[in-house]
C-alpha positions in Angstrom: 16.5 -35.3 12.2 13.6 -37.5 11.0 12.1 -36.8 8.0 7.9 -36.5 7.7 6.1 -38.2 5.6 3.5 -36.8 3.5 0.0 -37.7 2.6 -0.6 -38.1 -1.0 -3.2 -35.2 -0.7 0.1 -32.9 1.1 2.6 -34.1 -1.7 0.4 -33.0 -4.3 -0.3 -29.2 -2.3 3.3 -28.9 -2.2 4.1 -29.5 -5.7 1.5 -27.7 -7.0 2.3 -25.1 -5.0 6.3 -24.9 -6.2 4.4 -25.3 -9.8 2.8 -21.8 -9.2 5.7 -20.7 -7.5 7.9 -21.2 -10.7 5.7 -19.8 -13.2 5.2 -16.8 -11.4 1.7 -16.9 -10.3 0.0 -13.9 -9.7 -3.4 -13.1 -8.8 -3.5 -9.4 -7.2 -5.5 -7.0 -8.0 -4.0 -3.9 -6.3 -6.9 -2.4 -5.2 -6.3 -2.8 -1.6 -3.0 -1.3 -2.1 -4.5 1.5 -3.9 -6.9 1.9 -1.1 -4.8 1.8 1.6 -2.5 4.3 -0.3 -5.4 6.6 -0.6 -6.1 6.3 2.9 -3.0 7.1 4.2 -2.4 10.0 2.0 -5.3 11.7 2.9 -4.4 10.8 6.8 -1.5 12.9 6.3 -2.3 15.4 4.5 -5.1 16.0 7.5 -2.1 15.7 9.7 -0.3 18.2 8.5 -3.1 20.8 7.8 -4.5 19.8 11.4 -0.3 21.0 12.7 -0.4 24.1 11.0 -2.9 25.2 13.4 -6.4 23.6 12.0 -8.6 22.3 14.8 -9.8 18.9 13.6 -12.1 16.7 15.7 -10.5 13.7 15.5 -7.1 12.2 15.3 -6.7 11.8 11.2 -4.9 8.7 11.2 -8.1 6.8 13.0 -9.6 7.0 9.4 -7.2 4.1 8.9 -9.3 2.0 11.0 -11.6 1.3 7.9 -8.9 1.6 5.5 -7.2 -0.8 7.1 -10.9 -3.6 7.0 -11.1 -2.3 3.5 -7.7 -3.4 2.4 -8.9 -6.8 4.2 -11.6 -7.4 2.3 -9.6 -7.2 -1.0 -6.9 -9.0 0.3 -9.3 -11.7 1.4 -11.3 -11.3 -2.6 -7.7 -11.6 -3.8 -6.6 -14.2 -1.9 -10.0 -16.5 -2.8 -8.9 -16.3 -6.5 -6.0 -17.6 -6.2 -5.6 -21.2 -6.8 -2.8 -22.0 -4.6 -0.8 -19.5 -2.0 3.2 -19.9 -3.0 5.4 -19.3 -0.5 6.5 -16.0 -1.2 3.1 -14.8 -1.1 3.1 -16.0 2.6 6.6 -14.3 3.3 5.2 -11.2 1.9 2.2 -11.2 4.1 4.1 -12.3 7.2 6.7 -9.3 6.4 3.2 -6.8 6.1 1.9 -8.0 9.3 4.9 -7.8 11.1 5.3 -4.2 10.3 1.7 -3.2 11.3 2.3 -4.6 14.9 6.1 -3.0 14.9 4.1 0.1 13.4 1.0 0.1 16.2 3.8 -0.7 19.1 5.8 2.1 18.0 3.0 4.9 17.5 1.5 4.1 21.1 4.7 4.1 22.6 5.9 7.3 21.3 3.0 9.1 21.4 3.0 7.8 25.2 6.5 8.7 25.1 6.3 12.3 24.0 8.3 11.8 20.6 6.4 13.7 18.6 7.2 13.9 14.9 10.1 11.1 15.4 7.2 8.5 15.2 6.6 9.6 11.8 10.5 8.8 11.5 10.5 5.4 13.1 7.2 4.7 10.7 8.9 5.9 7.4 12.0 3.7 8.5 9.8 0.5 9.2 7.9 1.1 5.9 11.2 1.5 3.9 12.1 -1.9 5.8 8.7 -3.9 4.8 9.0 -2.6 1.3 12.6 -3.5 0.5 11.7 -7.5 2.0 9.1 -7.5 -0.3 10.8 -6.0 -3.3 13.5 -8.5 -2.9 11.5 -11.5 -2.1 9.1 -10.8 -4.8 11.9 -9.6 -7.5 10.1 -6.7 -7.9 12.8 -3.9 -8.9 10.5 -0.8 -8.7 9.7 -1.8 -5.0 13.1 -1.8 -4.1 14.4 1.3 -5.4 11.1 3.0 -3.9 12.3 1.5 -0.6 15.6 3.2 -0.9 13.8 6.4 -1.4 11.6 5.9 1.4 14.5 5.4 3.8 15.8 8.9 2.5 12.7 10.5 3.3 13.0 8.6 6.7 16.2 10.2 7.2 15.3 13.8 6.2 12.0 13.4 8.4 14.5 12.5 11.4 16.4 15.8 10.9 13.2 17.8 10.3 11.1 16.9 13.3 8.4 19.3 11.9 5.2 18.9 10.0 6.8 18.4 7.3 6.8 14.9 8.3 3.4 14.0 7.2 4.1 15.0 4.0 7.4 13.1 3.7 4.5 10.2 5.0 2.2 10.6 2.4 5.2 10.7 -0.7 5.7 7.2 0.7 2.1 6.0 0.6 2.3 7.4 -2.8 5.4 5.5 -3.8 4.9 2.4 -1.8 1.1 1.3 -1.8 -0.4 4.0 -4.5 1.7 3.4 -8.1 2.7 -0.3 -7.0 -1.7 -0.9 -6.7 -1.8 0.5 -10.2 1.0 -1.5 -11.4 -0.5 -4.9 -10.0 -4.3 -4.2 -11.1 -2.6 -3.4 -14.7 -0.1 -6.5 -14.7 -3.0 -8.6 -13.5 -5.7 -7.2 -16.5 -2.6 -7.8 -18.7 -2.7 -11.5 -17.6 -6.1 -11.9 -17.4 -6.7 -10.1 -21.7 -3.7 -12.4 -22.4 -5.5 -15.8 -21.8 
């Protein structure tokens, strides 16, 4: 296998980016985690009131649409902070992005499919799947054991098949993207007072 050869401009991107990578760089602000958290608590929660019998006029879980360009635009403020992107900030987002298509597939085809409240299942199992990669790529223990939890509450929703469901949905948002948000925006203002 032959080797490339890299500009001087490339050398210097990849060192400096294993330079950030070793010290731990970190440049998140949590608020699109927050946000998205919020969002997706409240979708449930409408969910679940809208399956005991309330007549909503909408589908609750389109309200993520402009969650979802919300958490964009702070990803996209976070990301223009940062001075270099390591590589485990690019696993991480790979990992996140492959579970929102392997989310959207599996919601369209079971709703097509008649599933019902095992969607919520296969979307608890996926997010205890995303959040375990990223626990363990970023070393970050409280993600990991959350992840565990979440894949109970996958396997209880499994069993349940009720409404129930959408509250086992928003416990995850809550432990997934909610306190891990606060955590970030409170490491980050730790950093940031510290300099």
């Amino acid at each position: 296998m032959e080797e490339k050869q890299l500009s001087e401009r490339d050398s210097l991107a990849l060192i400096n980016q294993m330079i950030n990578e070793g010290k731990n760089y970190f440049q998140e602000s949590g608020l699109g985690s927050i946000v998205g958290g919020v969002g997706l608590v409240l979708c449930s929660l409408l969910a679940y009131v809208a399956a005991k019998g309330t007549t909503l006029p909408f589908n609750p879980f389109y309200l993520l649409i402009p969650v979802f360009l919300l958490q964009m635009f702070f990803a996209r403020k976070d990301e223009q902070k940062k001075k270099a992107k390591t590589f485990t900030d690019e696993a991480i987002d790979y990992i996140w992005v492959g579970f929102f298509f392997s989310v959207v597939v599996a919601v369209v085809a079971g709703s097509l499919a008649g599933l019902g409240f095992a969607v919520v299942s296969v979307f608890l199992f996926l997010y205890a799947f995303a959040a375990f990669c990223t626990g363990m790529i970023s070393r970050f223990r409280y993600m990991i054991f959350a992840s565990a939890f979440c894949l109970v509450l996958a396997g209880v929703s499994l069993f349940l098949q009720n409404e129930i469901s959408y509250l086992l949905l928003a416990l995850a948002a809550v432990l997934i993207w909610i306190i891990p948000g606060f955590m970030m925006n409170a490491y980050l203002k730790k950093l940031q007072h510290g300099k």
